[in-house]
C-alpha positions in Angstrom: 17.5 -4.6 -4.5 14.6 -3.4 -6.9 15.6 -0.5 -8.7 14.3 0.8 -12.6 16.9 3.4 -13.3 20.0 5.2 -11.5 18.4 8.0 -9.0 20.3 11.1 -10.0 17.4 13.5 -10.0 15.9 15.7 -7.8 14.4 13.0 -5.6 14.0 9.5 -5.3 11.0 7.8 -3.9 11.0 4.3 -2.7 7.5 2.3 -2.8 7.0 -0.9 -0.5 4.5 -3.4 -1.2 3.7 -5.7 1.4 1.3 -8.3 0.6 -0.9 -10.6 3.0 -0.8 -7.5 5.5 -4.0 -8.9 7.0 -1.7 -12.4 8.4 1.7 -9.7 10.0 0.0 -9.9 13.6 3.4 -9.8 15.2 3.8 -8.5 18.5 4.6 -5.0 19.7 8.5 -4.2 19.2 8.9 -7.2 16.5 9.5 -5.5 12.9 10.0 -5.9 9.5 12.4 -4.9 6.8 12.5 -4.0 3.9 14.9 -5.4 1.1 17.7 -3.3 0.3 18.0 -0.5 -2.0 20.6 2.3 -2.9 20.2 6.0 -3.6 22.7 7.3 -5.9 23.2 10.9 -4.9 24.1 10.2 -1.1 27.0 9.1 -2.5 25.7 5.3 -3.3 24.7 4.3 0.2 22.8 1.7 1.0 19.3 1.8 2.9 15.7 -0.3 4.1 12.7 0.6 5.6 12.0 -0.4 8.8 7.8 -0.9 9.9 6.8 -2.0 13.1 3.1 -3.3 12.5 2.6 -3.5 16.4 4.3 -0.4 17.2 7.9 -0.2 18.5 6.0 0.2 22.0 2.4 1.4 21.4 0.2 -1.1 19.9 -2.1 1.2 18.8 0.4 2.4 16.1 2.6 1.9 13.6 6.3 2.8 14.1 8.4 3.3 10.4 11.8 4.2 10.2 14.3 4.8 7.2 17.7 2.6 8.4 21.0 3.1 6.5 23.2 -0.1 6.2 27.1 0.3 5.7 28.7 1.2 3.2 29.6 5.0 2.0 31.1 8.5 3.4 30.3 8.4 8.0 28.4 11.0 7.5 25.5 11.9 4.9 22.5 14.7 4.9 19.2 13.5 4.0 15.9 15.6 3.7 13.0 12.5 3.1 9.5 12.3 3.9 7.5 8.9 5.0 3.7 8.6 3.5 1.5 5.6 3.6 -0.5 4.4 0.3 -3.5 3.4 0.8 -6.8 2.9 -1.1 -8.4 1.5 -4.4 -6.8 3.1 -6.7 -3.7 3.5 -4.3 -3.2 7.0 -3.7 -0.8 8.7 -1.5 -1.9 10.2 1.9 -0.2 13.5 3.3 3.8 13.1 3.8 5.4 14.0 7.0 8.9 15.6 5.9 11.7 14.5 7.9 15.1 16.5 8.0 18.3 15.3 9.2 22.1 16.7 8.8 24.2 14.0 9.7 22.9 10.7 9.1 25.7 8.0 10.1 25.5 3.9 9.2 23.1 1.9 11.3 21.3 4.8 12.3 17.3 5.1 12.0 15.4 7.7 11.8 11.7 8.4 11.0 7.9 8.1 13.3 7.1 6.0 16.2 3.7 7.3 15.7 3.4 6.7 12.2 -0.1 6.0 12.0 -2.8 4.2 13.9 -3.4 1.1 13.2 -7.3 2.2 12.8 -6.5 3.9 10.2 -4.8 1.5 8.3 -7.3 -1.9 8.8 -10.2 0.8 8.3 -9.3 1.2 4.2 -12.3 -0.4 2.5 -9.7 -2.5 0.3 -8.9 -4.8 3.3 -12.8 -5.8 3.5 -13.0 -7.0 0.2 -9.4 -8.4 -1.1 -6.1 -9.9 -0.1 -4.7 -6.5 1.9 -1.5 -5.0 0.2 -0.5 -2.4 2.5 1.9 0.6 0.5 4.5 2.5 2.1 6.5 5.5 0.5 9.8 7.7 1.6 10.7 10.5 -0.8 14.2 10.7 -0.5 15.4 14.2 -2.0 18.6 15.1 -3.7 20.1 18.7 -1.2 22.7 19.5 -4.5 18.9 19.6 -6.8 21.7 19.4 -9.5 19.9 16.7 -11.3 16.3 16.4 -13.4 13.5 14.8 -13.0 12.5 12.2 -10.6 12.9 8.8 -10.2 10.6 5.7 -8.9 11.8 2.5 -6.9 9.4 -0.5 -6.1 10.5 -2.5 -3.2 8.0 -6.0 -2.3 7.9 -8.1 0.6 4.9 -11.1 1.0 4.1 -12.5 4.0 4.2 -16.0 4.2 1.3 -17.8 4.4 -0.1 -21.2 3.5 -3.2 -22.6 2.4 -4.9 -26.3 3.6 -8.4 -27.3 1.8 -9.9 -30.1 0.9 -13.7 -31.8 1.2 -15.1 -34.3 3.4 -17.8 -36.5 1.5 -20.3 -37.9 4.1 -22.6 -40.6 2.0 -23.0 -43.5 4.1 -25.8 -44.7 6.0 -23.3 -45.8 9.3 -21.8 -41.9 8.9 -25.0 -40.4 10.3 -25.5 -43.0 13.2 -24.5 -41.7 16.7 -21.8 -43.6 16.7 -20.3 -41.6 13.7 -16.6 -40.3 14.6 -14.6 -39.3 11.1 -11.2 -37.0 11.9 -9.5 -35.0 9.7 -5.9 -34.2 9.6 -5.4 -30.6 8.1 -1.4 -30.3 7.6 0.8 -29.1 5.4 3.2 -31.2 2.5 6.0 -32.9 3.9 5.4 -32.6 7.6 4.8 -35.3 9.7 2.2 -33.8 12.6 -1.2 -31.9 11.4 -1.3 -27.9 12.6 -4.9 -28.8 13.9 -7.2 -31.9 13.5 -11.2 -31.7 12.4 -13.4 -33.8 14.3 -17.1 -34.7 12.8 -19.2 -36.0 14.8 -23.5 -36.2 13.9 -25.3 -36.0 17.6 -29.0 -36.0 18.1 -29.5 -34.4 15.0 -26.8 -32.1 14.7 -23.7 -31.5 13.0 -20.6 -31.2 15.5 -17.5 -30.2 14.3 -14.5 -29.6 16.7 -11.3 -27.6 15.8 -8.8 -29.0 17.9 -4.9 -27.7 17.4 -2.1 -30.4 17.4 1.4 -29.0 16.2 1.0 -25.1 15.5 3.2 -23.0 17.9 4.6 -21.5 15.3 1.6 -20.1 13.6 1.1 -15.7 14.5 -2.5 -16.1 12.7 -4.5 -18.8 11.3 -8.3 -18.4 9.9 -10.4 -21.8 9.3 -13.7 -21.8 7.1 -15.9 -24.3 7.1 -18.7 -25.0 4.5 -21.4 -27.6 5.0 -23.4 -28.4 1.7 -26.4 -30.6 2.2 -27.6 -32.5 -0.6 -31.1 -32.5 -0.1 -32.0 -29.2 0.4 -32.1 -26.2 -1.5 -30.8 -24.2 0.9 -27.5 -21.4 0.9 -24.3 -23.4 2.8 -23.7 -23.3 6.0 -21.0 -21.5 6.6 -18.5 -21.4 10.1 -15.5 -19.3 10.4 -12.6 -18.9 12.9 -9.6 -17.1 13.3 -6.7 -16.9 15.6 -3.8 -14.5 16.6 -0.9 -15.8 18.6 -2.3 -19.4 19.8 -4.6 -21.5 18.1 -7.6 -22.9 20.6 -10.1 -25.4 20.9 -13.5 -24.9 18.4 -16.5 -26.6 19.2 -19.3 -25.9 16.3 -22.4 -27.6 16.6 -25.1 -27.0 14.1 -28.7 -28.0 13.0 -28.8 -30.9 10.3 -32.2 -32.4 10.3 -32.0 -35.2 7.7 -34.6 -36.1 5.2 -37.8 -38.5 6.7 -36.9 -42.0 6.2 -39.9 -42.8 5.3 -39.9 -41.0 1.8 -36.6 -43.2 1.3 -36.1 -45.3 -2.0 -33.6 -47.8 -2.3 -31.6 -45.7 -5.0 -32.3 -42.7 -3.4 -30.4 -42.8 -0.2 -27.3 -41.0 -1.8 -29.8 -37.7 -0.8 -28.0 -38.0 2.4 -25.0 -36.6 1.5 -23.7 -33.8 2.6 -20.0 -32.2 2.2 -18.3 -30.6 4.7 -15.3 -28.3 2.8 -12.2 -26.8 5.2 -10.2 -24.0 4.3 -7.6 -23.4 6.7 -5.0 -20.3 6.4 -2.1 -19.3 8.2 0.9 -17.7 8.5 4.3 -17.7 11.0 4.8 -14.4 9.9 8.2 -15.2 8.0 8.8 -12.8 5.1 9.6 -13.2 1.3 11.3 -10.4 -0.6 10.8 -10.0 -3.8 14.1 -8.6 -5.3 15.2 -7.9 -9.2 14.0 -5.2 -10.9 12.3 -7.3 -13.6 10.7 -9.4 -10.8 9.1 -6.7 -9.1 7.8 -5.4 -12.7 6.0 -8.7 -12.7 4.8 -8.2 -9.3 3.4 -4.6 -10.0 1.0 -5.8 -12.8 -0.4 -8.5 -10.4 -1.1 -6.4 -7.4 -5.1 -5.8 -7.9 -5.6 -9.0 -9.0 -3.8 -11.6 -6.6 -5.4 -13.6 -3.8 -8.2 -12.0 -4.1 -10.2 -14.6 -2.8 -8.5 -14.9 0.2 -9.7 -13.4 4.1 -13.6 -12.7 2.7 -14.2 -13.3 6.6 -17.9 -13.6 5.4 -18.1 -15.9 2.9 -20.1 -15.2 -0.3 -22.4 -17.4 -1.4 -20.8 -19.5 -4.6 -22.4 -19.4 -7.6 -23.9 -22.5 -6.7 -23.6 -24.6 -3.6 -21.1 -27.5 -6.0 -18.5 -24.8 -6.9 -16.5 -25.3 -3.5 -15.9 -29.3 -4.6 -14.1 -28.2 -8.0 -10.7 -28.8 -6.6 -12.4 -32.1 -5.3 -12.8 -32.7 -8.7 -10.1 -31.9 -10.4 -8.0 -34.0 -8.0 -9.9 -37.0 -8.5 -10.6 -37.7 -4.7 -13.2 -39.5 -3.2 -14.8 -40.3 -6.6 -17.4 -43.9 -6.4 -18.0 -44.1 -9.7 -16.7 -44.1 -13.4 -18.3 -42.5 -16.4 -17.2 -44.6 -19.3 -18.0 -43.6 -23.3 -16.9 -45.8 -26.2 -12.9 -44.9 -25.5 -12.7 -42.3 -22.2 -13.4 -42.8 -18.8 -14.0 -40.3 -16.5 -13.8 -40.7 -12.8 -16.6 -38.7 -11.0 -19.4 -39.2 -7.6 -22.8 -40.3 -7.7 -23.9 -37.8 -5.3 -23.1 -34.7 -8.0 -24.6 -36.7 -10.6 -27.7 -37.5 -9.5 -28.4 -34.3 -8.4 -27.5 -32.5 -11.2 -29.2 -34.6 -13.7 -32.1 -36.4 -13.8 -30.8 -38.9 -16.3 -27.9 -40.1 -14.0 -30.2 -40.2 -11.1 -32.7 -42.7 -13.6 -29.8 -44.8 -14.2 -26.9 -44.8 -11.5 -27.8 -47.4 -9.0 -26.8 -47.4 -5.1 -24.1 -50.0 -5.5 -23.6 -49.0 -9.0 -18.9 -48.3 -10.0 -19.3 -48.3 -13.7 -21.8 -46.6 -15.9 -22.2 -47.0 -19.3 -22.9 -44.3 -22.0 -23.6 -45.7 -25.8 -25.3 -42.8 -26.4 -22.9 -40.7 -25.8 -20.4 -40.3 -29.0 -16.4 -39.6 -28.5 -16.2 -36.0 -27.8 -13.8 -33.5 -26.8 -15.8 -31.4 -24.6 -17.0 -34.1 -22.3 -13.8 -32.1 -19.7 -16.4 -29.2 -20.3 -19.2 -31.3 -19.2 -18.2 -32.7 -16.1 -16.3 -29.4 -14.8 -19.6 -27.3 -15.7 -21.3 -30.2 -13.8 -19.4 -29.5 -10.9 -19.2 -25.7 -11.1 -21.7 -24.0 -13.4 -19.1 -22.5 -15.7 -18.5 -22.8 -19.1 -15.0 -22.5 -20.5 -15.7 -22.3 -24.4 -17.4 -20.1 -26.6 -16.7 -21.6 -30.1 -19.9 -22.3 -32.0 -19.1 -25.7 -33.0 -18.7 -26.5 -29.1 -20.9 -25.5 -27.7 -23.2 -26.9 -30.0 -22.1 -30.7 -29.0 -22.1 -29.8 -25.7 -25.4 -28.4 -26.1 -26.0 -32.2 -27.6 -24.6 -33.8 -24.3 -26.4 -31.2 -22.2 -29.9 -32.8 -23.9 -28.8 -36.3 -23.5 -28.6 -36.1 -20.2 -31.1 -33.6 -19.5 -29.4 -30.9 -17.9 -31.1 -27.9 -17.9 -28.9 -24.9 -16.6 -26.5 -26.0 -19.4 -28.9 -26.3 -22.2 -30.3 -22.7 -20.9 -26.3 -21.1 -21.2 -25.7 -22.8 -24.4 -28.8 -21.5 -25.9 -28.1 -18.3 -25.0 -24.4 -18.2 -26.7 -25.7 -20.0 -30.0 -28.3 -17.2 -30.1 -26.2 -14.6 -29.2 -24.0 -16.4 -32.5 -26.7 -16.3 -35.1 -25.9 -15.4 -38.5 -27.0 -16.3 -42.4 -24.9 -19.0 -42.4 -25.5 -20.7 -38.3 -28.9 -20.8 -39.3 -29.3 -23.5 -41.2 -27.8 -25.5 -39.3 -29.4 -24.5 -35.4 -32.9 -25.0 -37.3 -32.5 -28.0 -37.7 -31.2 -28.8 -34.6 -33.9 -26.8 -32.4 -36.4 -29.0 -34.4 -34.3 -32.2 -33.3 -34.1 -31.2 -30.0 -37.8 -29.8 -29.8 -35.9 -26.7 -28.1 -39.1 -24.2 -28.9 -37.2 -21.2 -27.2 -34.1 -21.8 -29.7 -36.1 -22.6 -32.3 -38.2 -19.1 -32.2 -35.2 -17.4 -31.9 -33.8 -18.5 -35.0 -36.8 -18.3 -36.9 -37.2 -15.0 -35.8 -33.4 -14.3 -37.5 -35.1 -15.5 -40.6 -37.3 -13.3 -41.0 -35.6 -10.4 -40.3 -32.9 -11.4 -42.5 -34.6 -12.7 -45.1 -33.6 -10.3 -47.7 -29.6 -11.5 -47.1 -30.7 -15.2 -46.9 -32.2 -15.1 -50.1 -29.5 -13.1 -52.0 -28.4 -15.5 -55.0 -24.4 -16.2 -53.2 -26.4 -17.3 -50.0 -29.2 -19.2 -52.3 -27.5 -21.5 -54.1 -25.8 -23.1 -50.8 -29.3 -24.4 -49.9 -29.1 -26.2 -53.6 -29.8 -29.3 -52.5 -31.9 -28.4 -49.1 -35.6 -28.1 -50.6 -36.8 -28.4 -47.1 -35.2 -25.7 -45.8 -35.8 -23.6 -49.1 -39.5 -24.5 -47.9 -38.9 -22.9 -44.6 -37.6 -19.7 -45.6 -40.4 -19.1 -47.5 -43.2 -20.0 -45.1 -41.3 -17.8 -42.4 -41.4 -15.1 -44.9 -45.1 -15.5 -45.7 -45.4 -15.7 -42.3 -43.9 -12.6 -41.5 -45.3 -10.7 -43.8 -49.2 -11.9 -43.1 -48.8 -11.0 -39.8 -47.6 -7.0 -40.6 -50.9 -6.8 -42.6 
């Protein structure tokens, strides 16, 4: 039971969440409940909400009932109305009002018609997120001896479960026509895979089969596929399937013509790879309650925001074609090679390397396990470097780190970094910053950075100079000379 206060207003209106609406395909007549709740002023009986996502026998609509459970007088009158809330803001569609005299335990009453199911899977909200689906019944107090009103949030989740992982295809014999790799997509502790992945490369083409192996259980399943070619430039490609009731046989075949052999060097065959990355969901439509006032208050400030990234039947294009292998990165699998500094290792793959920096690619031979960095000092942002290396984002901000990881970004060439670091120690600038990114723009030969900062000079020239400022460049002549000439500079070119 999930209540906030005791209901002994005027009315009392109960509000069910269910989340992962988009995976309850059960059957027409098969329904769901909702978790208990009481309402004061009829006497302290007990009740749930009853929806039939299928219908109780029309598929094409929703059945919802309010149910009373034992407990209280035979008898009890109830005036209520049922309403469904829906949209982005959730807002509250037109109520039908529902009167009965002489409600008794274990009766139900309320719509078989409730709404269509059109209606519902039409809302905009269930293209473009995880689909909570709201239902409301206004319960009202007959005596209307009480004030104000009162709120109850009931929420149920629909089970579901989520398989992914990636598939690194590097090796010459993986591309032959003999290649055959299977994949066994199942969940933790079970012994039998729901469905098995079969890879196959056949006259230059990508086949992947979908083949189902222990799933009778599963209502509704939907598998994405993403296949990221090394050696193009190109958007993924991107596969998806889904399935209500039974899982069946997917045959995919697609287009991968491979780079000419013939422009082949010997530490340049890792341009073969490609990843293949499954993401398989599903759900045996079980249900979850979530009960306790205080845990439903924590559910409430997480409903816009949770799964979000789940059902996005279409498949956005990532920020960048590596962001799908940052849980392969994270986990440690697959890796063929280890980074090693004066005192860390770091475990990583060639293939991301070398295309992502020109330096790795200069030094990181086809056979090579162990690279070597002297020039690399002990740093604590090298985690920042090799997740941004895998996923184009930056998790730091702080001007002192990003300016060493602007330093790593340089050492090993890598541009897209070096461009987003510039940015934020630009964006940081100030009388005393500037001193110090000078110097480094010069050491760097970073012309864009360097401008940038000169231009701060002179148009801060006048709090530069000021005598608390002044004498902190003491014993910095040179940059004393710098000031100047920037100032001279500036001040030639307005005449």
């Amino acid at each position: 039971m999930a209540s906030c206060n005791e209901n002994t207003g005027k009315s009392v209106t109960i509000k069910w969440c269910i989340e992962n609406f988009q995976f309850c395909w059960h059957k027409t007549g098969e329904r769901l409940e909702s978790p208990l709740f009481n309402v004061d002023f009829l006497s302290g009986t007990s009740w749930r909400l009853w929806l039939y996502p299928r219908g109780e026998d029309d598929g094409e609509y929703m059945s919802f009932y309010l149910f009373r459970e034992e407990g209280g007088p035979e008898v009890v009158d109830v005036d209520f109305e049922m309403f469904l809330i829906i949209g982005d803001p959730f807002l509250e569609s037109d109520a039908d009002t529902l009167n009965w005299y002489s409600f008794k335990i274990h009766q139900r009453e309320g719509l078989k018609f409730f709404a269509s199911r059109w209606e519902v899977f039409a809302a905009k909200q269930v293209q473009k997120k995880n689909f909570i689906l709201g239902l409301g019944c206004r319960i009202f107090n007959r005596e209307r001896d009480g004030s104000g009103n009162s709120d109850q949030l009931l929420a149920t989740r629909i089970g579901m479960e989520r398989i992914y992982g990636t598939e690194i295809c590097d090796d010459l014999r993986d591309l032959d026509p003999h290649f055959n790799k299977d994949i066994e997509v199942k969940p933790m502790l079970e012994d039998e895979p729901l469905i098995n992945l079969n890879l196959s490369y056949v006259e230059e083409s990508l086949v992947i089969k979908i083949l189902p192996v222990s799933c009778k259980k599963v209502k509704y399943a939907i598998c994405k596929i993403t296949v990221i070619r090394n050696w193009e430039k190109e958007s993924p490609i991107k596969h998806v399937r889904s399935w209500i009731f039974e899982i069946k046989a997917d045959i995919w075949r697609y287009c991968v013509l491979l780079p000419e052999m013939e422009s082949f060097k010997p530490d340049l065959k890792t341009d073969k790879t490609f990843f293949v990355h499954y993401d398989f969901a599903f759900s045996t439509g079980d249900m979850i309650a979530i009960s306790g006032w205080e845990e439903c208050i924590r559910y409430a400030k997480t409903l816009n925001d949770s799964f979000q990234h789940y059902l996005d039947v279409n498949i956005k294009t990532a920020k960048s074609a590596l962001d799908a292998l940052e849980e392969n990165y994270r986990s440690r699998s697959f890796v063929d090679v280890n980074v090693k500094t004066e005192t860390k290792t770091f475990p990583a793959h060639k293939a991301i390397l070398c295309a992502r920096s020109p330096k790795f690619r200069s030094i990181i031979g086809l056979n090579s396990r162990e690279v070597k960095f002297p020039f690399f000092r002990d740093s604590d942002n090298f985690e920042d470097l090799f997740l941004f290396l895998y996923t184009d984002t930056l998790g730091i901000s702080s001007f002192t780190a990003v300016l060493e990881l602007y330093a790593l970004s340089f050492s090993i060439d890598l541009v897209p970094l070096k461009t987003i670091c510039r940015n934020i120690l630009t964006d940081s600038l100030n009388s005393l910053s500037a001193v110090a990114l000078l110097r480094f723009a010069c050491f760097c030969s970073d012309i864009p950075l360097r401008t940038a900062v000169e231009n701060f000079v002179a148009t801060h020239y006048e709090l530069l100079i000021s005598p608390a400022k002044w004498k902190q460049f003491a014993d910095n002549l040179e940059f004393r000379k710098v000031l100047l000439l920037l100032k001279y500079k500036t001040q030639k070119t307005i005449r």
